[in-house]
C-alpha positions as semicolon CSV with decimal commas, in nm:
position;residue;x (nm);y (nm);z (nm)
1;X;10,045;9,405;12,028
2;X;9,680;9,441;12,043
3;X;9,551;9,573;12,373
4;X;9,270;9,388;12,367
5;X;9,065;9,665;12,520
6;X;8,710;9,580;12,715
7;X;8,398;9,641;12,530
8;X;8,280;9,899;12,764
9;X;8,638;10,079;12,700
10;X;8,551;10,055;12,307
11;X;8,253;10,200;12,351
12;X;8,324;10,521;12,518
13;X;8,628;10,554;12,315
14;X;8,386;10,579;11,990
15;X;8,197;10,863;12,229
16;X;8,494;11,034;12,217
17;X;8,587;10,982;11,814
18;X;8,239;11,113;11,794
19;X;8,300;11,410;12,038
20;X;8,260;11,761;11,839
21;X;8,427;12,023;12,096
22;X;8,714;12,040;12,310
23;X;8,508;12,007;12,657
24;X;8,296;11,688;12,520
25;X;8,598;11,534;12,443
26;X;8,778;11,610;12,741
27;X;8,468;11,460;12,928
28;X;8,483;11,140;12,640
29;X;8,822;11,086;12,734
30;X;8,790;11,088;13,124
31;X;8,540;10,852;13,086
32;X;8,748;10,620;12,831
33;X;9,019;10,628;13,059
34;X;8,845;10,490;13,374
35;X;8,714;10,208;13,168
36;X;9,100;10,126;13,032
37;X;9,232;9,847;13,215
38;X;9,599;9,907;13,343
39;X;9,873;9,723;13,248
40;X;10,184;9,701;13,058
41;X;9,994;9,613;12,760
42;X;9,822;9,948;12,831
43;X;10,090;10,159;12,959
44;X;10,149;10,374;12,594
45;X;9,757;10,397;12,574
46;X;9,728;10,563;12,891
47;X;10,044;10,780;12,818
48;X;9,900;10,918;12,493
49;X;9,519;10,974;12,679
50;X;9,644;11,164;12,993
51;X;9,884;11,346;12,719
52;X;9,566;11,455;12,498
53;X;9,362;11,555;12,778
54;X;9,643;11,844;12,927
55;X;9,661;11,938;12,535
56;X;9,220;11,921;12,551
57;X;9,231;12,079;12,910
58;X;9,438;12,389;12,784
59;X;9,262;12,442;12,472
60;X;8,915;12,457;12,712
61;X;9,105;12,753;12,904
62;X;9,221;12,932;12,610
63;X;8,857;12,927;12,438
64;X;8,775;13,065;12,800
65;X;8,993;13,341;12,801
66;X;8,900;13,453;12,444
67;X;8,545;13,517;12,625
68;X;8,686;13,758;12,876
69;X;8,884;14,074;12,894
70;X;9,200;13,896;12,947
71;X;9,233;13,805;12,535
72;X;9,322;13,478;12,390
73;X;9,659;13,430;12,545
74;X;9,926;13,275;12,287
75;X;9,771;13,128;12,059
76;X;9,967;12,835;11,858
77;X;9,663;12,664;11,655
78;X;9,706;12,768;11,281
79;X;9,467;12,660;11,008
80;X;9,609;12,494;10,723
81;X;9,605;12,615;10,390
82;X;9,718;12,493;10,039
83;X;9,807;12,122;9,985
84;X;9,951;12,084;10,324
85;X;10,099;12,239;10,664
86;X;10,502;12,202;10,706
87;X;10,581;12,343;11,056
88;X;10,982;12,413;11,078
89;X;11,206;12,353;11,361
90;X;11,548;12,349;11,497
91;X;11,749;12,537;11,745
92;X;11,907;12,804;11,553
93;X;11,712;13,082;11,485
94;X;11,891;13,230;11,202
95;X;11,957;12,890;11,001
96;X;11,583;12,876;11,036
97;X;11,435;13,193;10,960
98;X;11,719;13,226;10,646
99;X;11,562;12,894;10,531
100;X;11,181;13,048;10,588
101;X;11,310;13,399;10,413
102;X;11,402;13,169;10,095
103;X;11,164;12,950;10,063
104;X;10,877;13,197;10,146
105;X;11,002;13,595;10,148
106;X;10,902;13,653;10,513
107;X;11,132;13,786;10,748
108;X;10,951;13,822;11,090
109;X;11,108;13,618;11,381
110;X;10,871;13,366;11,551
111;X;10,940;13,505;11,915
112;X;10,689;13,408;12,137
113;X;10,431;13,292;11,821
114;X;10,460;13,105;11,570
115;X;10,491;13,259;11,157
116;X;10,268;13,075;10,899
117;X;10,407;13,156;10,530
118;X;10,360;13,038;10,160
119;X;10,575;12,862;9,932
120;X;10,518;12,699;9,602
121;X;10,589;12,368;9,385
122;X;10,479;12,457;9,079
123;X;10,137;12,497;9,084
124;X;10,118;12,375;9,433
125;X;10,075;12,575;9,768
126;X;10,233;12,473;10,046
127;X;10,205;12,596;10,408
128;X;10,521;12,651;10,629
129;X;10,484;12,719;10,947
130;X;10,779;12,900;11,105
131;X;10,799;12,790;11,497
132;X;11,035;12,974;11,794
133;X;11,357;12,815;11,863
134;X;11,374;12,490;12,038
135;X;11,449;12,527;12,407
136;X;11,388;12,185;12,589
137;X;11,306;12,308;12,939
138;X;11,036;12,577;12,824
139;X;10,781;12,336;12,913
140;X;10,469;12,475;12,762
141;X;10,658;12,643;12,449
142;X;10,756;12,260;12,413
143;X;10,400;12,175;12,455
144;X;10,273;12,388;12,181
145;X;10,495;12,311;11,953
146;X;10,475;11,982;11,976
147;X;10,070;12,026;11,956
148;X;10,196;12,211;11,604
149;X;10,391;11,910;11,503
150;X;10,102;11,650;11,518
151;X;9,832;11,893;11,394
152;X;10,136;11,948;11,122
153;X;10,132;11,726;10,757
154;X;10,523;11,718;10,797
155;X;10,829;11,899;10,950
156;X;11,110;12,078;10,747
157;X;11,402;12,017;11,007
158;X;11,692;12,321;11,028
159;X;12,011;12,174;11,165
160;X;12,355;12,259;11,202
161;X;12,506;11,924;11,260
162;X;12,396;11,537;11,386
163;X;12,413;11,640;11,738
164;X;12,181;11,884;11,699
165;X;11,961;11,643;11,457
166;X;11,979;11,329;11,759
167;X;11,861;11,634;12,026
168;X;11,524;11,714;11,799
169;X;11,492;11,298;11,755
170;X;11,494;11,216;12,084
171;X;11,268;11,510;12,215
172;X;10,980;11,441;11,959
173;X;10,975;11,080;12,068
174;X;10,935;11,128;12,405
175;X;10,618;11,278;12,258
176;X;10,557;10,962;12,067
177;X;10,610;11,147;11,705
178;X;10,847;10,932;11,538
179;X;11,043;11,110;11,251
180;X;10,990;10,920;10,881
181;X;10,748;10,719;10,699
182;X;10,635;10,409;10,844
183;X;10,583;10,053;10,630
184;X;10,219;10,138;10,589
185;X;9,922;10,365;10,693
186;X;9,522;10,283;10,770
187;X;9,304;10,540;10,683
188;X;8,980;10,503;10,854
189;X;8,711;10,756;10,717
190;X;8,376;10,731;10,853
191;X;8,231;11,093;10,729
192;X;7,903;11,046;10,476
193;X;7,878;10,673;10,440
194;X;7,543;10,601;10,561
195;X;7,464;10,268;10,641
196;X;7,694;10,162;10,353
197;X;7,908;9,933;10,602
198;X;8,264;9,895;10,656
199;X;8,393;9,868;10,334
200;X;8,793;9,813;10,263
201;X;9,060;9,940;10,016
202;X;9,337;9,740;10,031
203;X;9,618;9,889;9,853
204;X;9,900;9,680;10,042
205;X;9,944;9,406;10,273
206;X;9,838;9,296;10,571
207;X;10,100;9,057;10,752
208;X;9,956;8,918;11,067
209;X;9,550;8,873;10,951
210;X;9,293;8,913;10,689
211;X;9,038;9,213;10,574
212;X;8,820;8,986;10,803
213;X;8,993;9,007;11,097
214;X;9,018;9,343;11,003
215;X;8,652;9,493;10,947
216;X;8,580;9,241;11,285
217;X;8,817;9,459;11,481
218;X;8,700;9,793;11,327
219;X;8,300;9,651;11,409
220;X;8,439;9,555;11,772
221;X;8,383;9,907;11,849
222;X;8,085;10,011;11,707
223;X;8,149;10,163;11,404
224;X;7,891;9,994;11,144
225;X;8,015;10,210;10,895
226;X;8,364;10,362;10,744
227;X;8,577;10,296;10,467
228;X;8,915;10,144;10,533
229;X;9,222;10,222;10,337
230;X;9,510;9,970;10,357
231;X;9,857;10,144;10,218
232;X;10,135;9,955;10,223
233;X;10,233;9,691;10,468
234;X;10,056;9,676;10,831
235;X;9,904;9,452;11,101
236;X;9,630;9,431;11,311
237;X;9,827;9,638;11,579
238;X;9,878;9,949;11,312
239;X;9,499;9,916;11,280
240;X;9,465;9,940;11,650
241;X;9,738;10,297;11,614
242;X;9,548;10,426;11,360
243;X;9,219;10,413;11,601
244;X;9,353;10,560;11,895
245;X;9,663;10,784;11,766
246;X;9,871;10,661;12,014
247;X;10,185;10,732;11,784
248;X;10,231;10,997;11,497
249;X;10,479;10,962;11,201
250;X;10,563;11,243;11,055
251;X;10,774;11,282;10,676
252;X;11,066;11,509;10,736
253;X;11,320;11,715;10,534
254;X;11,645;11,776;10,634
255;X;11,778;12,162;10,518
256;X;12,165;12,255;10,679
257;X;12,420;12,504;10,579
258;X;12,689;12,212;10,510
259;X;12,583;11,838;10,407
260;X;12,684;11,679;10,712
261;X;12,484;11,382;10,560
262;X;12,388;11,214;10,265
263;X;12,002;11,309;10,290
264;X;12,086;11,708;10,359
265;X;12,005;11,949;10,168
266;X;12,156;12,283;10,163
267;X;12,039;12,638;10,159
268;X;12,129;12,667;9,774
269;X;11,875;12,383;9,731
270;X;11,556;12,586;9,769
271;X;11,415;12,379;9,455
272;X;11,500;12,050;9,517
273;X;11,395;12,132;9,954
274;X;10,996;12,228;9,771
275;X;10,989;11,910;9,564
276;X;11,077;11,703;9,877
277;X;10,801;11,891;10,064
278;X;10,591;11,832;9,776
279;X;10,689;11,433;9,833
280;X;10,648;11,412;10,169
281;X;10,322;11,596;10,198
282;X;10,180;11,242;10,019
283;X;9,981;11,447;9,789
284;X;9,843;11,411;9,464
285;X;9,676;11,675;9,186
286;X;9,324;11,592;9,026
287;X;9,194;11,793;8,767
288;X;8,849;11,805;8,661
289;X;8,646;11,854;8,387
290;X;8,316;11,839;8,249
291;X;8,194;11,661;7,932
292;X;8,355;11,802;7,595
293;X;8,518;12,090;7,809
294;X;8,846;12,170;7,881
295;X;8,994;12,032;8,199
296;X;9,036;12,276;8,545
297;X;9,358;12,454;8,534
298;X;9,342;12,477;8,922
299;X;9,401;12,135;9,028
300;X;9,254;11,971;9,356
301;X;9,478;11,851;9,614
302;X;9,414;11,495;9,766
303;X;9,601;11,203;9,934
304;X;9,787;10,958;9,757
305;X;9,554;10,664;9,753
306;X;9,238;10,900;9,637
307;X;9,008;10,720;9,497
308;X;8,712;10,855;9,221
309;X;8,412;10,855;9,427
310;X;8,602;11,026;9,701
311;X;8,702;11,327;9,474
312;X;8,326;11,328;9,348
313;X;8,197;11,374;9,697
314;X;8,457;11,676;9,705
315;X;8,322;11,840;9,374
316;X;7,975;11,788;9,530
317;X;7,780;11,536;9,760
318;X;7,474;11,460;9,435
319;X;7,769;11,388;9,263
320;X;7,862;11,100;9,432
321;X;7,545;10,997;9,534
322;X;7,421;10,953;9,133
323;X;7,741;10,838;9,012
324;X;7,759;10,650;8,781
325;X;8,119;10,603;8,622
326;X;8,416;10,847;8,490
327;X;8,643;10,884;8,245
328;X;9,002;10,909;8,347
329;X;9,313;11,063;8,144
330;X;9,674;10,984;8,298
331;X;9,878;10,743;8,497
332;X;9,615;10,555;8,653
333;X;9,479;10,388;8,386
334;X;9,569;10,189;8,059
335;X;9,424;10,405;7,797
336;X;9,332;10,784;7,783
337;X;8,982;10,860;7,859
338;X;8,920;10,543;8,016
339;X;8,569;10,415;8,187
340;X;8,627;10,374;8,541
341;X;8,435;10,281;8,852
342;X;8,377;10,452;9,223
343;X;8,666;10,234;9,367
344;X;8,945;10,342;9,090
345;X;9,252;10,466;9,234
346;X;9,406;10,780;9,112
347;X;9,745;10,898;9,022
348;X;9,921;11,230;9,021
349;X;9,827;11,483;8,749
350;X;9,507;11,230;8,641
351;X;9,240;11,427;8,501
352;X;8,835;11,316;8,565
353;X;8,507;11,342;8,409
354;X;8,260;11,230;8,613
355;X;7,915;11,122;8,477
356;X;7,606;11,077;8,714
357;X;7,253;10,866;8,620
């Protein structure tokens, strides 16, 4: 349900969307909070804020203690690299770090830190992060990890049995990160648009209003300019998630030494386990190419749902800014080398040629 949130709540909770560094959005978020009226219609909002500002609050003391002679401390922020970041988890150490040695060749055991490694789907890089065993009362390793998890594309789950499986469940949604895809997804991206407007890709359904209601709601707080990506089937409320992050999905694969289950793979399944990565990460490849040349053999990685313009503001911001139309080759369209416009929606192993004014 909508929480119907005050306008001088929406405001300072675009101050803190807009917030660059840890400390000014620590100080957004205090001040968003006051201005959140408490009730049960509130109650998860509040959870997830006060949650996000220990997370904020300790990432403000770590930058701190880089500065002085004491170091960094542990540090559990990794970048992400290739088409995607996979952190792995589970409570047996050697099911896990067998299932990191196969799928990556690295053999160090995440003690105290956690072991970022490569592995491949054809000509796709994927990122696996390999994380210290789960122990539930180890309060802050539990906080970091879980901090891993959101910042994470996916999880690759290691698992002896459904015990084990309901134990890693339950903990990750008492830190409102729900395992599996949901119906559908918003994607709200308001980077390099200008005074363009709110402008809406629907690519789905919405159930309980219209692309109205929608870009009202979105406007409600401010934001006079964004595109909107519908996928799949949501409401207004999923709108409302998407804003404020209250709850993370995350895609999951399930790896075990026996198939307890039908949706288990096993250790001898290293290929099918990196195509199911590859699947979950909701990626797609693009490759480009430029008038009467060959097209890239590298390809770019995007999200599902990618559409033209977006991958010609990748290549290059002129690009998108004197576009005029492409040409596509693939899936996506009805005939090879078709003319498309900024809006067309892209398909795995498309290739583009962009041509500008």
């Amino acid at each position: 349900m909508v929480t119907n949130l005050p306008a001088e709540a929406k405001a300072k909770w675009l101050k803190y969307m807009d917030a660059k560094t840890p400390e000014e959005k620590l100080k957004a978020l205090q001040e968003f909070l006051s201005a959140v009226p408490k009730h049960k219609g509130t109650e998860n909002l509040v959870y997830w804020a006060k949650r996000r500002m220990a997370e904020l609050k300790e990432e403000v003391e770590r930058e701190k203690r880089k500065g002085g002679k004491g170091g960094g401390g542990l540090q559990y922020f990794i970048e992400k690299t290739g088409a995607g970041q996979v952190v792995l988890l589970g409570e047996d150490n050697s099911l896990k770090n067998e299932l990191m040695r196969r799928l990556t060749g690295i053999t160090i055991e995440p003690k105290e830190l956690p072991v970022p490694g490569i592995t491949y789907y054809e000509d796709v890089q994927i990122q696996i992060i390999n994380t210290p065993s789960l122990i539930y009362d180890a309060k802050v390793l539990i906080g970091r990890i879980t901090g891993l998890v959101r910042n994470a594309d996916a999880v690759l789950l290691a698992v002896n049995d459904e015990e084990e499986l309901r134990r890693i469940k339950d903990f990750l949604e008492r830190n409102n990160i729900i395992l599996g895809k949901p119906k559908g997804k918003i994607l709200i991206d308001r980077s390099r648009y200008g005074a363009a407007g709110i402008r809406i890709i629907n690519l789905g359904k919405i159930i309980d209003a219209t692309e109205a209601d929608v870009k009202k709601y979105i406007e409600s707080f401010g934001i006079k300019s964004a595109m909107i990506k519908i996928i799949g089937e949501v409401s207004l409320d999923d709108v409302e998630k998407s804003l404020f992050e209250s709850i993370t999905y995350k895609p999951y694969t399930l790896v075990s030494r026996t198939r307890f289950s039908q949706n288990v793979f096993t250790l001898d399944e290293i290929p099918q386990i990196k195509e199911n990565l590859f699947r979950n990460l909701d990626v797609i490849r693009i490759y480009t190419k430029e008038p009467k040349e060959e097209a890239s053999k590298e390809p770019m990685i995007v999200k599902r749902g990618t559409t033209v313009i977006e991958v010609a503001r990748k290549l290059h911001s002129s690009l998108a800014e004197e576009f005029k139309y492409a040409r596509v080759w693939g899936k996506s369209v009805k005939f090879q080398g078709q003319k498309v416009g900024e809006d067309h929606v892209l398909e795995d192993g498309d290739i583009v040629e962009i041509h500008t004014h």
